[in-house]
C-alpha positions as CSV (number, residue, x, y, z in Angstrom):
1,X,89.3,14.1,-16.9
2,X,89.1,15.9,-13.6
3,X,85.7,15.8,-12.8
4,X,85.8,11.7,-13.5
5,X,88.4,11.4,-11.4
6,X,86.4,9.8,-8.7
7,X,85.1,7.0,-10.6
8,X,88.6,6.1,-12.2
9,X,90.5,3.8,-10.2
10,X,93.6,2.4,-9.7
11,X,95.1,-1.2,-8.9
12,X,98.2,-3.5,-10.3
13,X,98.1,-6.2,-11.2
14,X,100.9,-9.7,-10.8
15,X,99.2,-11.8,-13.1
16,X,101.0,-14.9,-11.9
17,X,100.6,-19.2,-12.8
18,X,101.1,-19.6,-9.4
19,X,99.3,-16.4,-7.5
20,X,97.8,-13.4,-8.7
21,X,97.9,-10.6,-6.4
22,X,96.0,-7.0,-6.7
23,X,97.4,-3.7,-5.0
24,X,94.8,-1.1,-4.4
25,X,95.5,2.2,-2.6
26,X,99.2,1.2,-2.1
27,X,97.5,-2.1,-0.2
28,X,98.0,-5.8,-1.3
29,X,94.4,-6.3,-1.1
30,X,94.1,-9.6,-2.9
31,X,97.0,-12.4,-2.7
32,X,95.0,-15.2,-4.1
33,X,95.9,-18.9,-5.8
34,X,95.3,-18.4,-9.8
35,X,92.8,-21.5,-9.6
36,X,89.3,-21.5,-10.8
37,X,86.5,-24.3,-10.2
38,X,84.3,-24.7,-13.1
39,X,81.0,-26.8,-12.8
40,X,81.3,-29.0,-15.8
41,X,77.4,-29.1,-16.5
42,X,76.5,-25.2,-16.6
43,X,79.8,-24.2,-17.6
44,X,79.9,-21.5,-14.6
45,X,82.7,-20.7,-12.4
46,X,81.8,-22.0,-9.0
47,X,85.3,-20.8,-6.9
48,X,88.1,-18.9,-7.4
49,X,91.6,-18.1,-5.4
50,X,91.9,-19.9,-2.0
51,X,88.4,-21.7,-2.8
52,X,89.3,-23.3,-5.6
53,X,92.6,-24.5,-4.4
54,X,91.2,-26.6,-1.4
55,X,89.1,-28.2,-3.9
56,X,92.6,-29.2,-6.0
57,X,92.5,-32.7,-6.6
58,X,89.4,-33.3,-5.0
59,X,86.9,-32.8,-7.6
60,X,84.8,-35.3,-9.1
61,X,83.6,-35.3,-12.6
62,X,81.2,-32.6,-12.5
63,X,83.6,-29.9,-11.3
64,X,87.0,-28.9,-13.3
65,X,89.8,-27.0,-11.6
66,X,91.5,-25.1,-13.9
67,X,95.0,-23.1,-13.9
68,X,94.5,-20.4,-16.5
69,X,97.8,-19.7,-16.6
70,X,100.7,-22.0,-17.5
71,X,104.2,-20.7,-18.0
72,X,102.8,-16.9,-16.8
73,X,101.2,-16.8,-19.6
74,X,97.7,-17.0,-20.6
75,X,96.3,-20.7,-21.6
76,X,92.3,-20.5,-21.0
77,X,90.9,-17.2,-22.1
78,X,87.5,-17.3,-20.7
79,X,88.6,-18.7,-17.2
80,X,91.3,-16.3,-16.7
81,X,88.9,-13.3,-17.5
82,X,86.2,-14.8,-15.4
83,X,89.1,-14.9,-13.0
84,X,90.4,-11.4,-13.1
85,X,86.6,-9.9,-13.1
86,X,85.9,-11.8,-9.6
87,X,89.3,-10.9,-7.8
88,X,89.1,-7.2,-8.8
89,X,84.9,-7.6,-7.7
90,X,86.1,-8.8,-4.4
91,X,88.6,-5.8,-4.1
92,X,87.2,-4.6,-0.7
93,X,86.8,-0.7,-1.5
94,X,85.4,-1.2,-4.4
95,X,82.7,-4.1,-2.9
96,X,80.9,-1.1,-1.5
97,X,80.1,0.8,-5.0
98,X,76.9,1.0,-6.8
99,X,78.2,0.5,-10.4
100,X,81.9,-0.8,-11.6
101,X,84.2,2.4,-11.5
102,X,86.7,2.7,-14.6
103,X,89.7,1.0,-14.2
104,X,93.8,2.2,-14.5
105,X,95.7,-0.8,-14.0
106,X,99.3,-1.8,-14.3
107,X,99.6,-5.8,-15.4
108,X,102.7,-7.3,-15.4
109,X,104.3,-9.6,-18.0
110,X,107.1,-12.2,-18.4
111,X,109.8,-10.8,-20.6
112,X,109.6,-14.2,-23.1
113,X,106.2,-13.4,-23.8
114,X,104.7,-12.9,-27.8
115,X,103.2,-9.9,-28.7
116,X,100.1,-12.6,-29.3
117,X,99.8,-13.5,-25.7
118,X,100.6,-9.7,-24.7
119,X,97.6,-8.8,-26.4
120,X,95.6,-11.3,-25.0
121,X,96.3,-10.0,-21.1
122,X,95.4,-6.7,-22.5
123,X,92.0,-7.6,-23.4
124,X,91.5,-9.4,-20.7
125,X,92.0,-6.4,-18.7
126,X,89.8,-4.2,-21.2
127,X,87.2,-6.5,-20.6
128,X,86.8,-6.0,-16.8
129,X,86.8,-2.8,-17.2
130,X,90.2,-1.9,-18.2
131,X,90.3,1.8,-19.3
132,X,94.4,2.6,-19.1
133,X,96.0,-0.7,-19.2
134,X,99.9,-0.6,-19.2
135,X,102.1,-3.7,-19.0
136,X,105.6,-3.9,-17.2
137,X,108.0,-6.5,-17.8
138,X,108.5,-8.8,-14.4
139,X,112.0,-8.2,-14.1
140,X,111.7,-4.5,-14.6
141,X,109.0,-4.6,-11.8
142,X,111.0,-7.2,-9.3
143,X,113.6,-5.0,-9.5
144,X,112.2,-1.5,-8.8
145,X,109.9,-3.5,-6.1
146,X,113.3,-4.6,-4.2
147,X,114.0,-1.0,-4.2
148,X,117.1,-0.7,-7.3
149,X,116.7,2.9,-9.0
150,X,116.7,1.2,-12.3
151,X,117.5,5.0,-14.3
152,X,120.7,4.7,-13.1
153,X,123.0,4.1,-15.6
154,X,124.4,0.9,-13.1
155,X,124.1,-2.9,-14.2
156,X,121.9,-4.9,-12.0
157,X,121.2,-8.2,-12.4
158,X,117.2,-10.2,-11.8
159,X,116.5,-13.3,-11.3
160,X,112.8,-14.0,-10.5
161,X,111.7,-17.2,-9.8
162,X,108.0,-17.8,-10.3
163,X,105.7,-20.2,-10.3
164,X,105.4,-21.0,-14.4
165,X,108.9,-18.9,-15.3
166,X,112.4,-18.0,-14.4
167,X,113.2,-14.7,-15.6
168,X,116.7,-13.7,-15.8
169,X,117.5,-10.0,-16.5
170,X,120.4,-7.5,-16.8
171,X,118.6,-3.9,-15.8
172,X,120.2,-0.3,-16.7
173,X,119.4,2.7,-17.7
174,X,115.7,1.7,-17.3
175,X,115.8,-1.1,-19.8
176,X,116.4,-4.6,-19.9
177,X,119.7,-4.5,-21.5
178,X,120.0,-8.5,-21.9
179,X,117.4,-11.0,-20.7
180,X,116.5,-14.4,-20.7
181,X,113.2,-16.3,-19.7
182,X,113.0,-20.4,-19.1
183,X,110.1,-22.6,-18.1
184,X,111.5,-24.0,-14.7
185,X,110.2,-23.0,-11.7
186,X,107.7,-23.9,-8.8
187,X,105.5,-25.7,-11.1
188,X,108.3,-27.8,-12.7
189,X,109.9,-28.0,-8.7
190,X,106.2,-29.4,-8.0
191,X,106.4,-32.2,-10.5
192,X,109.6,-33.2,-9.7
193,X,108.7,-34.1,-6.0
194,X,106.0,-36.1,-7.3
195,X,107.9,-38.1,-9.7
196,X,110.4,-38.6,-6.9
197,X,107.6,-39.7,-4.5
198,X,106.4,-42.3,-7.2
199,X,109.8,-43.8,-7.9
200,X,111.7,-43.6,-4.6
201,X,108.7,-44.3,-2.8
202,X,106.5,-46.1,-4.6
203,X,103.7,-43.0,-3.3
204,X,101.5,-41.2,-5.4
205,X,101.4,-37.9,-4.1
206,X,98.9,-35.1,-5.7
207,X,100.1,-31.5,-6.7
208,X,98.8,-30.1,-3.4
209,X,100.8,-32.6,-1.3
210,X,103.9,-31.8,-3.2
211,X,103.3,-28.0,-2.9
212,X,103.4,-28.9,0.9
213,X,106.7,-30.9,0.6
214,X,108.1,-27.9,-1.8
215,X,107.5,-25.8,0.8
216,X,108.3,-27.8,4.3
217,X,111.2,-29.5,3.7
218,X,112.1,-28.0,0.2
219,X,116.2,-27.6,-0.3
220,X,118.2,-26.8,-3.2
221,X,121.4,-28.0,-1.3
222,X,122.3,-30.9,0.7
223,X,124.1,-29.3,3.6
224,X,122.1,-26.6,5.0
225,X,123.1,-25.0,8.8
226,X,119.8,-25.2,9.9
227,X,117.8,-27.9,8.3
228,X,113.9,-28.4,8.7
229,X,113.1,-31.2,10.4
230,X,111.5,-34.7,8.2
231,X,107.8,-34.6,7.2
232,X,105.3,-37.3,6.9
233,X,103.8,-37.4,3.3
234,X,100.3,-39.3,2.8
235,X,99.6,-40.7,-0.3
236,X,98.5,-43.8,-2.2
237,X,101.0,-47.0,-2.3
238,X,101.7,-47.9,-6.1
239,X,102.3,-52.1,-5.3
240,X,99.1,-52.2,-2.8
241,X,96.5,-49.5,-3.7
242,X,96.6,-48.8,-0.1
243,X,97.0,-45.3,1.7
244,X,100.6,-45.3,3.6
245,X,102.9,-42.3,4.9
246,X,106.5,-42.1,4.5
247,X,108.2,-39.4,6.2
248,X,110.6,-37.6,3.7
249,X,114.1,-35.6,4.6
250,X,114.9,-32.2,3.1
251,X,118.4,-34.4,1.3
252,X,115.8,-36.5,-0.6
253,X,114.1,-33.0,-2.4
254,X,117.2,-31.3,-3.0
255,X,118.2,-34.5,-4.8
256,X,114.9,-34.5,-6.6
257,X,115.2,-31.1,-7.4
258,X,119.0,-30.5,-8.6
259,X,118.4,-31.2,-12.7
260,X,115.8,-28.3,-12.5
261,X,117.8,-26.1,-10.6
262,X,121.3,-26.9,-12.5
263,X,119.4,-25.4,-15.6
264,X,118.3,-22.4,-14.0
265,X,121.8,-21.7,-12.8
266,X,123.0,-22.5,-16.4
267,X,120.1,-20.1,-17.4
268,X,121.8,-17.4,-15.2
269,X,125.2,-18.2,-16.4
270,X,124.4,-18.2,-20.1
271,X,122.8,-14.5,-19.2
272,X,126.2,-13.4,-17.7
273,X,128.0,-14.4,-20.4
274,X,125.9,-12.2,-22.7
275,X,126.1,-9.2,-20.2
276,X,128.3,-6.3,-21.9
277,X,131.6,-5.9,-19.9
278,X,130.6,-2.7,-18.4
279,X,127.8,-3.7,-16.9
280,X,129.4,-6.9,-16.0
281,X,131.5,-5.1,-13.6
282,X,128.7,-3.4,-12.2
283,X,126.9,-7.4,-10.9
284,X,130.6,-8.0,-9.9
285,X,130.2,-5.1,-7.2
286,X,126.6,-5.4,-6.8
287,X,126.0,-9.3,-7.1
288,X,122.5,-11.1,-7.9
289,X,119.2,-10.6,-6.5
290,X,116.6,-12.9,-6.5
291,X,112.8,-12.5,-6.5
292,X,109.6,-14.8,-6.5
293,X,108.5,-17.6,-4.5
294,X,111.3,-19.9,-5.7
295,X,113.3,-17.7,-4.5
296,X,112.4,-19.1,-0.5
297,X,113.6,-22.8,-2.0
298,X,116.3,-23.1,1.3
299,X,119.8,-23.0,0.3
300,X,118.8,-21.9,-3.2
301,X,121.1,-18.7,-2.7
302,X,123.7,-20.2,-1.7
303,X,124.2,-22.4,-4.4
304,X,123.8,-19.3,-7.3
305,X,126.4,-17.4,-5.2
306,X,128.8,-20.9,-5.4
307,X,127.8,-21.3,-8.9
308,X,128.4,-17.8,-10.1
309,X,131.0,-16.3,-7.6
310,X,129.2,-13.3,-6.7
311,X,127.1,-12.7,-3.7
312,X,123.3,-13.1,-3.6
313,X,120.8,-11.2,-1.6
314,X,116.9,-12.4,-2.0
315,X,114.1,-9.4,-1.4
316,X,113.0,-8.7,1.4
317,X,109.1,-10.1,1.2
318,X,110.1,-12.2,-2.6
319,X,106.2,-13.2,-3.0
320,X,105.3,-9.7,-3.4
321,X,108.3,-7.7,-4.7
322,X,107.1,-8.0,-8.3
323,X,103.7,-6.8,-7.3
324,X,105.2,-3.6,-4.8
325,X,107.2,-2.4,-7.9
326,X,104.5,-2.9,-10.1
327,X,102.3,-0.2,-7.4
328,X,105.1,1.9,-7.2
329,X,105.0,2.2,-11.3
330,X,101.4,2.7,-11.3
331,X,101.8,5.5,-8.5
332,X,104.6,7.3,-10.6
333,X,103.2,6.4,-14.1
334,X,105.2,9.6,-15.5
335,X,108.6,8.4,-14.0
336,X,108.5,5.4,-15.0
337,X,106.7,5.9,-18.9
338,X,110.0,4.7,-20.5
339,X,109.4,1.6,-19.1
340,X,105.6,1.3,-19.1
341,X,104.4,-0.5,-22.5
342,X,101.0,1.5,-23.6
């Protein structure tokens, strides 16, 4: 191998529905939405990442956006491949070789997922390229990217909030000891402003707007300490047909958002209850982190912590913990085999 070294290299991979992001050289180089444009004619890809998502909901009916991912999973084969071979092109080291060099990547995986759809982000991978490929469960990476030695034989308890899964896990010992995986988050937060927006409002909002709602004036409680201030929302008036604006308080989302969060927190408590006592008195001491994008939802801590009586601490950067850990296990691939899945 040594000789070939030089044309081997490495990168991880967060394969997310929301973002996919690409370390190289211990460097997020590429934090990109997981949106492709497809021209409906040729059948090419005409955008990906960032490019893509402006056109969202702006397309007419020549060009397709497409979200090859759905539940962190993947749904379209050919677009997410397409997808994966572009972002890893646009890797900035690599722009500057002649030929592509082989490829060791790390991928990450929900912990629901079938061994069908685990093959199916394996040769997606082997077809950019993909000499090594290992896969790491999301939890497993979350947690050694928000710095918990997970070889410890301690409890520690996950919760990563994405953008098409929730994944709860109970960590020791370098294994997910119990775990459970449900299809509410971001996405599902999305569509819930929306549908709020239609019937409180009587505005039809797109995904994009809602995105921007999510994130201005997104709560998951109704008295925070330092609330954001109200937004103005754009969108189409259902009675008239006409563009109006409403302007939208952070107490009107955390109402539209409270079903979906109640059944994460049962998600987490049905997890606890399935904990084994030992290591239920380790998350007594230690208490819950959370991970992911959903994880920023204001107030969202809070409400776990109320829920489940234990105190909750979110990582430190939650967009990109699941992708540091997953570097970190491609830099010590020989620390971290037992959790690695060849």
């Amino acid at each position: 191998m040594g000789f070939f070294d030089f044309m081997t290299e490495d990168i991880a991979i967060d394969l997310g529905t929301a973002n996919t992001l690409i370390i190289h050289n211990d460097k997020v180089v590429i934090d990109s939405p997981s949106i492709v444009a497809r021209d409906r004619v040729s059948g090419k890809i005409i955008a990906v990442g960032k490019e893509a998502s402006m056109m969202q909901g702006k397309t007419h009916e020549n060009i397709k956006t497409i979200r090859p991912l759905k539940d962190g999973v993947i749904a379209d084969f050919d677009a997410s491949e397409k997808m994966i071979s572009m972002l890893i092109k646009s890797i900035p080291a690599l722009k500057k070789r002649m030929f592509t060099p082989a490829l060791r990547m790390v991928v990450c995986i929900p912990s629901g997922i079938t061994e069908v759809e685990m093959r199916a982000v394996k040769e997606s991978c082997e077809r950019v390229n993909g000499k090594e490929v290992y896969l790491i469960h999301e939890p497993m990476a979350a947690a050694i990217g928000i710095g918990i030695d997970i070889m410890q034989p301690k409890g520690n308890m996950i919760v990563d909030i994405g953008g098409g899964t929730t994944e709860i896990a109970v960590i020791a010992l370098g294994g997910i000891v119990c775990d459970k995986s449900v299809k509410i988050a971001g996405d599902v937060f999305t569509n819930d402003i929306v549908y709020y927006m239609r019937t409180q409002h009587n505005l039809f909002v797109g995904e994009s707007t809602a995105e921007k709602i999510k994130i201005q004036v997104g709560a998951a409680i109704e008295d925070l300490e330092t609330p954001p201030e109200e937004m103005s929302v754009q969108g189409r008036d259902l009675l008239t047909g006409k563009p109006k604006q409403v302007s939208v308080s952070y107490r009107e989302i955390a109402k539209a958002l409270d079903k979906s969060i109640q059944r994460i927190e049962d998600a987490v408590m049905e997890t606890l209850s399935q904990t084994p006592p030992e290591l239920a008195a380790d998350i007594y001491n230690t208490g819950i982190y959370l991970a992911g994008g959903g994880s920023m939802l204001r107030g969202l801590d809070k409400r776990i912590s109320q829920k489940t009586d234990l105190p909750v601490y979110i990582a430190e950067d939650p967009l990109r913990a699941v992708v540091r850990g997953t570097g970190m296990a491609l830099k010590n691939i020989v620390k971290f085999k037992s959790v690695l899945i060849k």
